[in-house]
N, CA, C and O atoms as CSV, one atom per row, in Angstrom:
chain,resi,resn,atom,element,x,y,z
A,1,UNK,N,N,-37.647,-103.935,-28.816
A,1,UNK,CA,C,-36.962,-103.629,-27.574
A,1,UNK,C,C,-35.481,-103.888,-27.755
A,1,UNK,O,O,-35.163,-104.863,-28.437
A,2,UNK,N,N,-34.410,-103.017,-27.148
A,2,UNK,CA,C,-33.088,-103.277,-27.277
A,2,UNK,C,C,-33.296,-103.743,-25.681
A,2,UNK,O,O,-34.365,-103.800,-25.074
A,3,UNK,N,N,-31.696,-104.119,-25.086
A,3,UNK,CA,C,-31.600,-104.556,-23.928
A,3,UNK,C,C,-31.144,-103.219,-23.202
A,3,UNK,O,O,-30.050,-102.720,-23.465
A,4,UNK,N,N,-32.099,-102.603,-22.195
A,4,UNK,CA,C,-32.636,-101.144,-21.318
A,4,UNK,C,C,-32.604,-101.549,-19.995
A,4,UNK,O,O,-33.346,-101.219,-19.070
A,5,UNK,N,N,-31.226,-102.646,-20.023
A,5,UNK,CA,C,-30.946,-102.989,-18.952
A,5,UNK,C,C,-31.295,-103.814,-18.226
A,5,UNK,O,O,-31.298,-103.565,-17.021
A,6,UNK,N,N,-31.761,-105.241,-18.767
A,6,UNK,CA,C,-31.661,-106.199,-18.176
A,6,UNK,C,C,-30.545,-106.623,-17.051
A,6,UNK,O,O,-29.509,-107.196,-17.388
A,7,UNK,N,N,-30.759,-106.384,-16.060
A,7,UNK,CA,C,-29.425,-106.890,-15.042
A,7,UNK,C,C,-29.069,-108.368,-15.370
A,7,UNK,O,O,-29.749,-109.373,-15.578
A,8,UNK,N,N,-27.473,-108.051,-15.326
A,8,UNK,CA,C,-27.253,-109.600,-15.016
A,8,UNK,C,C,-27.388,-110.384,-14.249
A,8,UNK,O,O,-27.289,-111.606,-14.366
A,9,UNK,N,N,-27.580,-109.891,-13.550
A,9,UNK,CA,C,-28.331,-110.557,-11.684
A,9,UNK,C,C,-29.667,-111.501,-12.007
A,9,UNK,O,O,-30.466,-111.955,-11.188
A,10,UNK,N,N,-29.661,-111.612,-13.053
A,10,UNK,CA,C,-31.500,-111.966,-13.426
A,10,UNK,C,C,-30.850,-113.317,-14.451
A,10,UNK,O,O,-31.660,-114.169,-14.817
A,11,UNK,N,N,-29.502,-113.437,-14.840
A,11,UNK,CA,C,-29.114,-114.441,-15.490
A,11,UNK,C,C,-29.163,-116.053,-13.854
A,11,UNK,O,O,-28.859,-116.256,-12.678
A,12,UNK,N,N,-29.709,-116.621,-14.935
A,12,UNK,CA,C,-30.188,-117.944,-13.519
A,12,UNK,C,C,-31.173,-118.105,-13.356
A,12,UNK,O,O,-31.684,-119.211,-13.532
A,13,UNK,N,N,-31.855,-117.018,-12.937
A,13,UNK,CA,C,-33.723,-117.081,-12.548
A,13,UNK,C,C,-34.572,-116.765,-12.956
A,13,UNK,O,O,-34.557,-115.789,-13.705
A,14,UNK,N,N,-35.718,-117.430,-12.667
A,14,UNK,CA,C,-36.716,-117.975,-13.736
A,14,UNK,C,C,-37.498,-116.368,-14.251
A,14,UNK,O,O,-37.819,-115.534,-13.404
A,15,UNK,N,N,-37.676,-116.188,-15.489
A,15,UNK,CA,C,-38.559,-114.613,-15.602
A,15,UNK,C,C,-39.414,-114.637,-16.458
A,15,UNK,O,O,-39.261,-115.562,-17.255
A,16,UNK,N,N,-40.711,-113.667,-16.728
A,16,UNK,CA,C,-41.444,-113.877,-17.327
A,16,UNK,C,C,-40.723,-113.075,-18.837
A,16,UNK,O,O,-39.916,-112.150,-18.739
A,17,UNK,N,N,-41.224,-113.669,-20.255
A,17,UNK,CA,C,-40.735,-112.857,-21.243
A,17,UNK,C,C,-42.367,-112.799,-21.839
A,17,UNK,O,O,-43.122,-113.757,-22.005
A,18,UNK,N,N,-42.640,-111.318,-22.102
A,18,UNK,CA,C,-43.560,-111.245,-22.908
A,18,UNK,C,C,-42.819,-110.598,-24.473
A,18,UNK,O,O,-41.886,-109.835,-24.723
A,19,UNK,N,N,-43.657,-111.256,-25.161
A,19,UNK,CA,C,-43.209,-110.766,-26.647
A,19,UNK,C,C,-44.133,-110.346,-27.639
A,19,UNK,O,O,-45.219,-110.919,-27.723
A,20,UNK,N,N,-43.727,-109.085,-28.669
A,20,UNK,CA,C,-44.676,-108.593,-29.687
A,20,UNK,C,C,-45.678,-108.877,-30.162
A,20,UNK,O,O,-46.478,-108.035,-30.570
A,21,UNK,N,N,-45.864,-110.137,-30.217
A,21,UNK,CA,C,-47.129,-111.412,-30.755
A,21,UNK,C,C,-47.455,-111.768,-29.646
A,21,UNK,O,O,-47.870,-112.925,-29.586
A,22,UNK,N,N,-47.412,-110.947,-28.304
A,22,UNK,CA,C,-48.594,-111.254,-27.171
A,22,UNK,C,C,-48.302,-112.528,-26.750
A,22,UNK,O,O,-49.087,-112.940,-25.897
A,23,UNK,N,N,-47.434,-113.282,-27.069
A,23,UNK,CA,C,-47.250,-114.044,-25.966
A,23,UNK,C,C,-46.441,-114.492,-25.171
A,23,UNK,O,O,-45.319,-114.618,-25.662
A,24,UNK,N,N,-46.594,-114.971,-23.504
A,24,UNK,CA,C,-45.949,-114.950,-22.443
A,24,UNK,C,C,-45.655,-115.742,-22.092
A,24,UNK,O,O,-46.531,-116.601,-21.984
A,25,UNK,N,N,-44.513,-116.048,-21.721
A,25,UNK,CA,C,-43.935,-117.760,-21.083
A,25,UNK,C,C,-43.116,-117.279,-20.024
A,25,UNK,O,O,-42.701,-116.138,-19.822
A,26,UNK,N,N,-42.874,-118.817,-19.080
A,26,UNK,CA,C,-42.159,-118.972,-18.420
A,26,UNK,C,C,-40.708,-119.489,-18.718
A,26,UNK,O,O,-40.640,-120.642,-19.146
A,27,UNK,N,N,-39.486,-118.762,-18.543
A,27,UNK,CA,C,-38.026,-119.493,-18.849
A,27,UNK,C,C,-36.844,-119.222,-17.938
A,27,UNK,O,O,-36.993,-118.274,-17.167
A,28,UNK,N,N,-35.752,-119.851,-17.889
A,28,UNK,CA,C,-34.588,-119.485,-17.279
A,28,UNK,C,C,-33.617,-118.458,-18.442
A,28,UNK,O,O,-33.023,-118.901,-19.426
A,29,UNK,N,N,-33.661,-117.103,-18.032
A,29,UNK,CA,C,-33.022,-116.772,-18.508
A,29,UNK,C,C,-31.106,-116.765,-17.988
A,29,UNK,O,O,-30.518,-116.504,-16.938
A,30,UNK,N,N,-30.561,-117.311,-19.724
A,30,UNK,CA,C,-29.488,-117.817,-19.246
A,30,UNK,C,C,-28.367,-116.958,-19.711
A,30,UNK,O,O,-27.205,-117.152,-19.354
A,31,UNK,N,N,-28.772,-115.912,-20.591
A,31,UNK,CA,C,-27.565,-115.102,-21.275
A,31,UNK,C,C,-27.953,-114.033,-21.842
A,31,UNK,O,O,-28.729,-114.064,-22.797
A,32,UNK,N,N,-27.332,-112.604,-21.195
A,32,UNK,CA,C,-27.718,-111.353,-21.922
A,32,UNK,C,C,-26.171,-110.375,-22.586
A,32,UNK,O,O,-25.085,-109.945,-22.198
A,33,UNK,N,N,-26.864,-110.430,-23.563
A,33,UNK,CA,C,-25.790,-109.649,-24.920
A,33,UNK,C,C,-26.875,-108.555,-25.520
A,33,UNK,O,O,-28.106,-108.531,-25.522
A,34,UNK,N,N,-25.591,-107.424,-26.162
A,34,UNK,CA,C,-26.426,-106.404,-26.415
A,34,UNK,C,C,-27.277,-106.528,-27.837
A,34,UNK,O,O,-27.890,-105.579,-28.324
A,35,UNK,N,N,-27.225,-107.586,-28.302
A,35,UNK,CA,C,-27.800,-107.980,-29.235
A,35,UNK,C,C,-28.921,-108.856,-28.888
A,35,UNK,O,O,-29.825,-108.682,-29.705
A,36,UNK,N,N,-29.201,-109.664,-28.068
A,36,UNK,CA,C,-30.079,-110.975,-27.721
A,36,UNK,C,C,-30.066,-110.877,-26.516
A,36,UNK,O,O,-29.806,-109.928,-25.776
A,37,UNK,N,N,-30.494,-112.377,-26.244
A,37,UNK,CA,C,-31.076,-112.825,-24.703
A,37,UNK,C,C,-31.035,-114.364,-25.303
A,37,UNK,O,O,-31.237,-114.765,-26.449
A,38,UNK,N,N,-30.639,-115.193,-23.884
A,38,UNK,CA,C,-30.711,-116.608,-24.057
A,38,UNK,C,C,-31.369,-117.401,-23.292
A,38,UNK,O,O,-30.567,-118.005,-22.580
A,39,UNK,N,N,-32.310,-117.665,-23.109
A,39,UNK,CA,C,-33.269,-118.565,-22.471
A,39,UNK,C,C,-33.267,-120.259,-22.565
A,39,UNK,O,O,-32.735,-120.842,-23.509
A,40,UNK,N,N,-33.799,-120.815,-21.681
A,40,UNK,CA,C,-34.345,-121.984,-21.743
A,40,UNK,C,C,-35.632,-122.407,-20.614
A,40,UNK,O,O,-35.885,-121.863,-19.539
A,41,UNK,N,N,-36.329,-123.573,-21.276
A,41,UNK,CA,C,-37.766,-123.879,-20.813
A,41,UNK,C,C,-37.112,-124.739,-19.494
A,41,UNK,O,O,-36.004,-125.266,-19.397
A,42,UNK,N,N,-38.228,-124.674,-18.523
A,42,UNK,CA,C,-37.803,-125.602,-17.021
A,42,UNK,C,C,-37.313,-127.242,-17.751
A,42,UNK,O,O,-36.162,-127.650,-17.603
A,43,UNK,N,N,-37.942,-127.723,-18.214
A,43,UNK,CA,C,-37.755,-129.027,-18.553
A,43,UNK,C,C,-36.806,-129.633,-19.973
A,43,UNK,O,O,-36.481,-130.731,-20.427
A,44,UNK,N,N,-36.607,-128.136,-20.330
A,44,UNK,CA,C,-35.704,-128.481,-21.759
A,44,UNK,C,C,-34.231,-128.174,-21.221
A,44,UNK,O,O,-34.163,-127.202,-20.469
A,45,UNK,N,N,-33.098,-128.820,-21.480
A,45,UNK,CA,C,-31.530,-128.429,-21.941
A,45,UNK,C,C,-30.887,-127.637,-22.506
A,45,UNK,O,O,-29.780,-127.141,-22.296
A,46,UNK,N,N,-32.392,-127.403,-24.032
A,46,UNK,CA,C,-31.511,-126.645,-25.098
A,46,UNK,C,C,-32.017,-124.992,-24.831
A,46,UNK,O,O,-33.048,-124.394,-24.523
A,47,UNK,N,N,-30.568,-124.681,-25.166
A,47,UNK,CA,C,-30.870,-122.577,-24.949
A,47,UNK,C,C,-31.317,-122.678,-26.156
A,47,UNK,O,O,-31.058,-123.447,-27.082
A,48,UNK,N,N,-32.167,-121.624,-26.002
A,48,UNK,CA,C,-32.526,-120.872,-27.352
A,48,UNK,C,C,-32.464,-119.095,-27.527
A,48,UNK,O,O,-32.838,-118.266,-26.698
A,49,UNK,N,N,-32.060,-118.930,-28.447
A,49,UNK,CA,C,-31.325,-117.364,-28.527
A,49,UNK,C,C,-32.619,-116.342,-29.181
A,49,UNK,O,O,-33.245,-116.855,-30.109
A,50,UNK,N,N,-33.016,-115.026,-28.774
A,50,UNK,CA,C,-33.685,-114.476,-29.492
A,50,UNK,C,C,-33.288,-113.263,-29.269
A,50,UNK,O,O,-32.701,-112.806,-28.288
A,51,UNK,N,N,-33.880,-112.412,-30.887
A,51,UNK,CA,C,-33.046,-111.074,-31.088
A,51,UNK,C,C,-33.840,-110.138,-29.450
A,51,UNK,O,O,-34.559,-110.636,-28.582
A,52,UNK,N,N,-33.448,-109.038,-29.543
A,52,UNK,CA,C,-34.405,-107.635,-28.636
A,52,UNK,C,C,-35.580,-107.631,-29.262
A,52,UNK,O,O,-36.640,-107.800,-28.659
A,53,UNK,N,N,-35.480,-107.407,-30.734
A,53,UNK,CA,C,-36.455,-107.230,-31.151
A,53,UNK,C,C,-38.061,-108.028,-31.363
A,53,UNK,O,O,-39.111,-107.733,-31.932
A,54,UNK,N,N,-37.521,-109.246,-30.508
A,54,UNK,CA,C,-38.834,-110.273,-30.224
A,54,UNK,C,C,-39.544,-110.040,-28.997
A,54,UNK,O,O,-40.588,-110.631,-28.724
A,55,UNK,N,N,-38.904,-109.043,-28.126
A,55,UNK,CA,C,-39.565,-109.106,-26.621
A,55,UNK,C,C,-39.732,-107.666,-26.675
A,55,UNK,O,O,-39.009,-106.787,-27.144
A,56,UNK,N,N,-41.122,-107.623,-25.943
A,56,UNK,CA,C,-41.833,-106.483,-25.322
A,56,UNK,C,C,-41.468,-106.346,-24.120
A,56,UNK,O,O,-41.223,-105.213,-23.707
A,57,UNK,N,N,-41.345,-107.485,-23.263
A,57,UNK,CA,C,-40.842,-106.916,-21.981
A,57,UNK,C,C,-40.616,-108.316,-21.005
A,57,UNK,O,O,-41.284,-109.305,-21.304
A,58,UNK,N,N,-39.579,-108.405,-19.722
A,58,UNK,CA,C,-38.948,-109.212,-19.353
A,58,UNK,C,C,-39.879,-108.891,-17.879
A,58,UNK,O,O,-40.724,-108.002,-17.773
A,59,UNK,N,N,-39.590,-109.580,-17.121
A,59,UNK,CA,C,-40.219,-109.262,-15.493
A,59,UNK,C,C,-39.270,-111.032,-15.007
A,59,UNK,O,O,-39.249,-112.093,-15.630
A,60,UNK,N,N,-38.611,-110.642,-13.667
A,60,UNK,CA,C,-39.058,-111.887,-13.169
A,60,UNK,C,C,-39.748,-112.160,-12.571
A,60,UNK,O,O,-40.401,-111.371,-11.888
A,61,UNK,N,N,-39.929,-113.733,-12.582
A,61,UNK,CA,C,-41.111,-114.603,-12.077
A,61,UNK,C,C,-41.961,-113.930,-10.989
A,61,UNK,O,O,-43.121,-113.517,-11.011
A,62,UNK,N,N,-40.826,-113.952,-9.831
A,62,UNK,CA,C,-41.825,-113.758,-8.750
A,62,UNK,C,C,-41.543,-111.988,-8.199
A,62,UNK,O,O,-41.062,-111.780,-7.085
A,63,UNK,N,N,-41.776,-111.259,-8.793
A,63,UNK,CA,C,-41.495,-109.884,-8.901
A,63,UNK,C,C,-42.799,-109.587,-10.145
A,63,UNK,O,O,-42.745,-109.865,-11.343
A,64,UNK,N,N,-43.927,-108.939,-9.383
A,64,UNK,CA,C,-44.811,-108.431,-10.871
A,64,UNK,C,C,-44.548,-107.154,-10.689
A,64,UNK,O,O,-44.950,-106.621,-11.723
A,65,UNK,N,N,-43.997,-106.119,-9.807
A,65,UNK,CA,C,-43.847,-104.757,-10.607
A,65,UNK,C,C,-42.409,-104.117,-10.737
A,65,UNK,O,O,-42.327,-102.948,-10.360
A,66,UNK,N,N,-41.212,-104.747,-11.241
A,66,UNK,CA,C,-39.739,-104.914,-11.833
A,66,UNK,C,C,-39.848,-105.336,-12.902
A,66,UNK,O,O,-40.360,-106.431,-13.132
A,67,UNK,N,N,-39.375,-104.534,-13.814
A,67,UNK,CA,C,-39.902,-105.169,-15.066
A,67,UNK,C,C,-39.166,-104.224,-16.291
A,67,UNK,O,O,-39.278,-103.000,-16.219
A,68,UNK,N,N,-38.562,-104.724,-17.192
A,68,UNK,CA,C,-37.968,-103.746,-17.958
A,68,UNK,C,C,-38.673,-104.111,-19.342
A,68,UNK,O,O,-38.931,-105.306,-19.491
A,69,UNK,N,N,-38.981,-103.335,-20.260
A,69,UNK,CA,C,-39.281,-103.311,-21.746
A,69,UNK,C,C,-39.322,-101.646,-22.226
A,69,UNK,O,O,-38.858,-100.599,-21.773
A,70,UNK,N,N,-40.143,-102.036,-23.392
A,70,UNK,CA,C,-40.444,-100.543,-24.103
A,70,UNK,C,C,-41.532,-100.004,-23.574
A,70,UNK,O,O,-41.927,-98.904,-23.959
């Protein structure tokens, strides 16, 4: 997945990321570049950066049919 328009409006609140290897978490997404995305877990500090190419598809939390991926 490249970024197909993740709004920045969605930087802050909490969204679901599903990824290629099927699996789904909960995070704050904190930073979108056309290269990556920057997340962090409710209870962790540290961001962690991952390419497009790790996510199948973004949704936030409390929104199940908004949802951008491939």
């Amino acid at each position: 997945m490249d970024n197909q328009g993740v709004p920045e409006a969605w930087i802050g609140q909490e969204v679901i990321l599903h990824t290629v290897s099927s699996r789904e978490f909960l995070a704050t997404l904190v930073e979108v570049k056309p290269f990556g995305f920057a997340y962090r877990f409710r209870d962790s500090e540290d961001i962690i950066f991952a390419p497009w190419s790790v996510l199948r598809w973004m949704r936030l939390a409390d929104e199940g049919d908004r949802y951008y991926g491939s």
